[in-house]
N, C-alpha and C positions, 0 to 999 in steps of 0.2 A: 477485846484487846488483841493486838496484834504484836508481832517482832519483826523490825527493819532491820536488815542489814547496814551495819555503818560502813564506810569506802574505808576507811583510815582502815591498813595491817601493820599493826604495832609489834613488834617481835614474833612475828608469825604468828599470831592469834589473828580471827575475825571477830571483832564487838559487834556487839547486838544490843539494841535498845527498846524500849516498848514505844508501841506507838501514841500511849498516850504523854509521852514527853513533847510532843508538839514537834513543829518545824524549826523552832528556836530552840531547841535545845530543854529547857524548862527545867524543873526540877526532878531529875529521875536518875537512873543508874545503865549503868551497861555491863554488862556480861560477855564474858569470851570461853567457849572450855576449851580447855588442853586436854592434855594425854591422861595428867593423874589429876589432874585440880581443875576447879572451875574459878575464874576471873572476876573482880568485882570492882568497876571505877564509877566514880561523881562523871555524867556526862559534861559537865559546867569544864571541869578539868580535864577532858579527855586526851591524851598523851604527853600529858605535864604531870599528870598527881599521881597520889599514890596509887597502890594497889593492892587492895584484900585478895588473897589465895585460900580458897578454900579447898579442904580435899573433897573426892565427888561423894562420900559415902556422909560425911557433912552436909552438903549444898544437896543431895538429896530427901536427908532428915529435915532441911530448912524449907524446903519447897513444900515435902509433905505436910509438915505445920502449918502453913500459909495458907496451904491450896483448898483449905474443907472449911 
């Protein structure tokens, strides 16, 4: 797996998607970190939906879970 940079800068964040979301968009999520929180959108919705904020001491407990 890889991370694409998305073109779209949405309130001064850069989104980031995996690349296994395909060229169509697919079924995946996009990610952006800020300053104190990390960003979490539906790529399908990408600058219309919502948006999960997570803080980074969070989204780093989340990653760690996942990642093993």
């Amino acid at each position: 797996m890889s991370v694409e940079q998305v073109t779209e800068k949405a309130n001064g964040l850069h989104w980031s998607k995996s690349s296994y979301s395909g060229s169509d968009g697919g079924d995946c999520v996009e990610v952006a970190a800020g300053l104190d929180a990390v960003y979490v959108r539906d790529s399908k919705a990408a600058g219309g939906g919502p948006v999960l904020r997570v803080g980074r001491d969070g989204w780093a407990a989340f990653v760690a879970l996942t990642a093993g």
